[in-house]
C-alpha positions, 0 to 999 in steps of 0.5 A: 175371439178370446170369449168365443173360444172359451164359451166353445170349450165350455160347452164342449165340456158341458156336452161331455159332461152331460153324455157321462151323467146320462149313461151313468144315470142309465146304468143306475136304472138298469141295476134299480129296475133288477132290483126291483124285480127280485125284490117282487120276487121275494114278495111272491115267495113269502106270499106264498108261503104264507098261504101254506103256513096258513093252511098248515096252522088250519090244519092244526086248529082242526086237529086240536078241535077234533081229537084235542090236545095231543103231542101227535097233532103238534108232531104232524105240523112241525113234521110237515113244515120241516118236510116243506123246507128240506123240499127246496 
């Protein structure tokens, strides 16, 4: 009776155990899953603002290949990346 009353113990103790390791587990998951979902959200973004950056540095080339090298043109670029940024 003494075994059986120690294997009952255990195992009740083991199932307490594995109910706080499985809802611990689900709160580790719900924090990656939100995570993640920023994370993407930051890659977005700067995806995104590489396309302007990149439209923006086409710009500059086509400006210098058409009137050269002119303090305007670079003025009108930093102009418009600064003008982006105070927009957000």
């Amino acid at each position: 009776m003494d075994t059986l009353m120690k294997s009952e113990i255990f195992f009740f103790i083991t199932s307490i155990a594995v109910v706080i390791l499985t809802i611990f587990i689900g709160i580790v998951a719900a924090y990656l899953i939100r995570i993640l979902r920023n994370v993407d959200n930051i890659s977005k973004t700067a995806k995104d603002e590489a396309a302007l950056i990149k439209e923006d540095v086409a710009d500059l080339r086509q400006n210098i290949r058409d009137e050269g090298i002119k303090v305007k043109s670079f003025v009108r670029f930093f102009n418009k990346l600064k003008g982006r940024k105070n927009k957000k």
